[in-house]
C-alpha positions in Angstrom: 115.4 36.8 65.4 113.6 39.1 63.1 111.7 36.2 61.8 111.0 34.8 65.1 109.6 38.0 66.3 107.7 37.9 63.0 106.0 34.8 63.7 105.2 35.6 67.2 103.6 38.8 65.9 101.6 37.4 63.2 100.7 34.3 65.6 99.2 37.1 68.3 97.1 38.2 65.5 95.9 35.0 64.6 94.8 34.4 68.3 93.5 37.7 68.4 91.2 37.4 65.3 90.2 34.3 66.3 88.9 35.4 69.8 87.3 38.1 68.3 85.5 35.9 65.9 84.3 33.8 69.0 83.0 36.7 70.7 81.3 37.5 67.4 79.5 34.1 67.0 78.9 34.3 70.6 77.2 37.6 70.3 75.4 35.9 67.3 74.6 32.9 68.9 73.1 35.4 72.0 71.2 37.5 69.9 69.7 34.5 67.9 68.4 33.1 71.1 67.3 36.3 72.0 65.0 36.6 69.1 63.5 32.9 69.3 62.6 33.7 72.4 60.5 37.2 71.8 59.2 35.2 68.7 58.2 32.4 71.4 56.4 34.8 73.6 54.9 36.6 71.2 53.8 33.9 69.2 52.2 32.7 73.3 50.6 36.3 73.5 49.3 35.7 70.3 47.5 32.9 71.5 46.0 34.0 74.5 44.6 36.6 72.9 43.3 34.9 70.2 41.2 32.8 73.0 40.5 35.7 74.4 38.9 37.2 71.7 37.2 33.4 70.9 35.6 33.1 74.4 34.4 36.8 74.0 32.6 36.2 70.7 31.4 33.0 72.4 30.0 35.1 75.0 28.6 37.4 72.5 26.7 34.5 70.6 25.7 33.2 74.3 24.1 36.4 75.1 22.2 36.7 71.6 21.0 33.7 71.9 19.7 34.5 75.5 18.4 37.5 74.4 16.3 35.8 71.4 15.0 33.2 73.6 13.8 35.6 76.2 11.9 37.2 73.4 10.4 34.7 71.8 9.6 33.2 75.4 7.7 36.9 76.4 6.1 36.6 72.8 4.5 33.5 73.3 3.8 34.4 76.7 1.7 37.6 75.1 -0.1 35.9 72.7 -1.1 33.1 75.4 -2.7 36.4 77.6 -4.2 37.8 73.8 -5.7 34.4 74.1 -7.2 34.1 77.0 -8.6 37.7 77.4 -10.3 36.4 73.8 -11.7 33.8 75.0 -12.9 35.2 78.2 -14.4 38.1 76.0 -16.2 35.2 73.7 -17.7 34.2 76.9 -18.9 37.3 78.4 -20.3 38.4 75.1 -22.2 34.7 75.1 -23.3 35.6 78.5 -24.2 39.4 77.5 -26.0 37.6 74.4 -28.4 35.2 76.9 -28.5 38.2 79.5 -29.8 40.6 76.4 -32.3 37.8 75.4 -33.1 37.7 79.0 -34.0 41.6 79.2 -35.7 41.3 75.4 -38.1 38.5 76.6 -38.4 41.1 79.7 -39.1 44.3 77.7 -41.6 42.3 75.7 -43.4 41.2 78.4 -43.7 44.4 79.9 -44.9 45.7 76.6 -47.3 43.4 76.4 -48.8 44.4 79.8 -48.4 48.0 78.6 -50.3 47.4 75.5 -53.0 46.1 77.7 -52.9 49.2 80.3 -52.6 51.2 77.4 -56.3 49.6 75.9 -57.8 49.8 79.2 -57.3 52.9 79.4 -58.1 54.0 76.1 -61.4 52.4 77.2 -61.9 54.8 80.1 -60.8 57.3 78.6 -63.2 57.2 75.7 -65.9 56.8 78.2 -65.0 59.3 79.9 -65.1 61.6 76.8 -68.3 60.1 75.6 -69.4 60.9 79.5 -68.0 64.7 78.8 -69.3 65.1 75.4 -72.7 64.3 76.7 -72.9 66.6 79.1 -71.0 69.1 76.9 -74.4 68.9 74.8 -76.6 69.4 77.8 -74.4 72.3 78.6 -74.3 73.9 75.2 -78.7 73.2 75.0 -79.0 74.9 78.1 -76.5 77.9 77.1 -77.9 78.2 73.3 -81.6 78.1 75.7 -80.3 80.8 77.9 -78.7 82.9 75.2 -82.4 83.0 73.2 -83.9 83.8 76.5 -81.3 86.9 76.5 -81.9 87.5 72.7 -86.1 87.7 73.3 -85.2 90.2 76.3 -82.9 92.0 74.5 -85.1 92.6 71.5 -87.9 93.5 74.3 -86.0 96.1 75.4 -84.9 97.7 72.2 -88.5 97.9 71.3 -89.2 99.6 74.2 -85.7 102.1 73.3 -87.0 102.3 69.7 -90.5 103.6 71.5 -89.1 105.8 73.9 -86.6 107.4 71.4 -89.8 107.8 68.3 -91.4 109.6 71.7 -88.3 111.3 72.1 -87.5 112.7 68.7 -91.2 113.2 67.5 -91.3 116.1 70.6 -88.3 117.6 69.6 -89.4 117.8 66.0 -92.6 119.4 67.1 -90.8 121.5 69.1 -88.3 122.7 66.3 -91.3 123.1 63.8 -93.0 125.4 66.9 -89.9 127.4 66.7 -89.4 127.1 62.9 -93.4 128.8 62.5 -93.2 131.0 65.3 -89.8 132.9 63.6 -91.4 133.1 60.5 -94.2 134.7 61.3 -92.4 137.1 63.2 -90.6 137.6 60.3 -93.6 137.9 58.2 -95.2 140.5 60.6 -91.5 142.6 60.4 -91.8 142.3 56.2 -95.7 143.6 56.0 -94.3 146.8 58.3 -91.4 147.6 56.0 -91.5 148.5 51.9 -91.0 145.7 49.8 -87.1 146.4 48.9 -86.2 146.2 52.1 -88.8 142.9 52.6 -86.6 141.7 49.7 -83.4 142.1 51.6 -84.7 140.2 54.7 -86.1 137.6 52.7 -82.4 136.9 51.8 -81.9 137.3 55.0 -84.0 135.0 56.2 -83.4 131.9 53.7 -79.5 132.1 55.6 -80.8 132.0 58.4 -83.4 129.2 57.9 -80.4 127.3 56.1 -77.9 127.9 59.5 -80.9 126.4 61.6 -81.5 123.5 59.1 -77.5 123.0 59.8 -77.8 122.5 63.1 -80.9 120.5 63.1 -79.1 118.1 61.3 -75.9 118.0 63.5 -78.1 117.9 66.7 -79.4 114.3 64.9 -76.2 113.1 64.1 -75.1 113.3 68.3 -78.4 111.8 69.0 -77.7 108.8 66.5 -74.3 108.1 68.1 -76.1 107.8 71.8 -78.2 105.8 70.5 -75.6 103.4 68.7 -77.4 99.9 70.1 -80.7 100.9 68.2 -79.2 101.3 64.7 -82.6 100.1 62.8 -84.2 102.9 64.8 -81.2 105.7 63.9 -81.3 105.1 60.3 -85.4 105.6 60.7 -84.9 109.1 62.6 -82.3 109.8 59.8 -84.6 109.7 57.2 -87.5 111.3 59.0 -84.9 114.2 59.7 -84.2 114.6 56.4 -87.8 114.5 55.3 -88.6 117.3 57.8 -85.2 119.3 56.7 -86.8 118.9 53.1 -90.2 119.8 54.1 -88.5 123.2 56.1 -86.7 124.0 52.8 -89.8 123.8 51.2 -92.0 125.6 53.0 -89.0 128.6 53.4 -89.0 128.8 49.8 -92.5 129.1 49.7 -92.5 131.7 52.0 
């Protein structure tokens, strides 16, 4: 019986390890599914994104390329316009160029007629001058005629100043020699009254006083030389006769 319960024992354990076992590889079996699937998706989502990431980059290169063309396209449209506005300049300027020979032929002409004004009127004008200088010389005859006509009456009239002022100074140089004699005989007539010591002093006396006079004879002829400024010729004359008459005064008071 022992034995019997033995076996049935050992038999349960056998079943039981074996279900176990089962369950294991089951579990296994799940679990290995399990991961071939997550490899599966990932491997899909691997993929994808990888397209993804293509189509982007292709988009990337699309829109370079876009991009480049659009520049080149706005390049060559500028240097079309650079060479239009050139060429339109080349023309203008060839149209300035005939529009400045144009005005040159112009200016030349009108230079020519101003050369001709110009001559014409040097023409007048130098007949005009020659007119002008012509009756500047009839001008200047008849001015240089006048002036002598002044110059004879002007040297009539000094003659008749020189006369008048001879008359003049000739009666005031008699008069002064009146007065000159006149004093010294007075003082003559004084000297025979007194002794001769005292005729000596008043001889002294008298020379001063004869020399005082003689001083303002001769300042008396120096105002009367600077009224008579126009007649110069005639002034140094009535100089010299002054002094001739102041010598002959001091000579005659010494004598006396």
């Amino acid at each position: 019986m022992i034995n019997i319960i033995i076996i049935i024992i050992i038999i349960k354990i056998i079943i039981i390890t074996i279900i176990i076992i089962i369950i294991i590889i089951i579990i296994i079996i799940i679990i290995i599914i399990i991961i071939i699937i997550i490899i599966i998706i990932i491997i899909i989502i691997m993929i994808i994104i990888i397209k993804i990431i293509i189509i982007i980059i292709i988009i990337i290169i699309i829109i370079i390329i876009i991009i480049i063309i659009i520049i080149i396209i706005i390049i060559i449209i500028i240097i079309i316009i650079i060479i239009i506005i050139v060429i339109i300049i080349i023309i203008i300027d060839d149209d300035d160029d005939d529009d400045d020979k144009k005005k040159k032929k112009k200016k030349k002409k009108k230079k020519k007629k101003k050369k001709k004004k110009k001559k014409k009127k040097k023409k007048k004008k130098k007949k005009k001058k020659k007119k002008k200088k012509k009756k500047l010389r009839k001008l200047k005859k008849k001015k240089k005629k006048k002036k002598k006509k002044k110059k004879k009456k002007k040297k009539k009239k000094k003659k008749k100043k020189k006369k008048k002022t001879k008359k003049k100074k000739k009666t005031r140089r008699r008069r002064r020699r009146r007065r000159r004699r006149r004093r010294r005989r007075r003082r003559r007539r004084r000297g025979e009254g007194e002794g001769e010591g005292e005729g000596e002093g008043e001889g002294e006396e008298e020379e001063e006083e004869e020399e005082e006079e003689e001083e303002e004879e001769e300042e008396e002829e120096e105002e009367e030389e600077g009224d008579s400024s126009s007649s110069s010729s005639s002034s140094s004359g009535s100089s010299s006769s002054s002094s001739s008459s102041s010598s002959s005064s001091s000579s005659s008071s010494s004598s006396s």
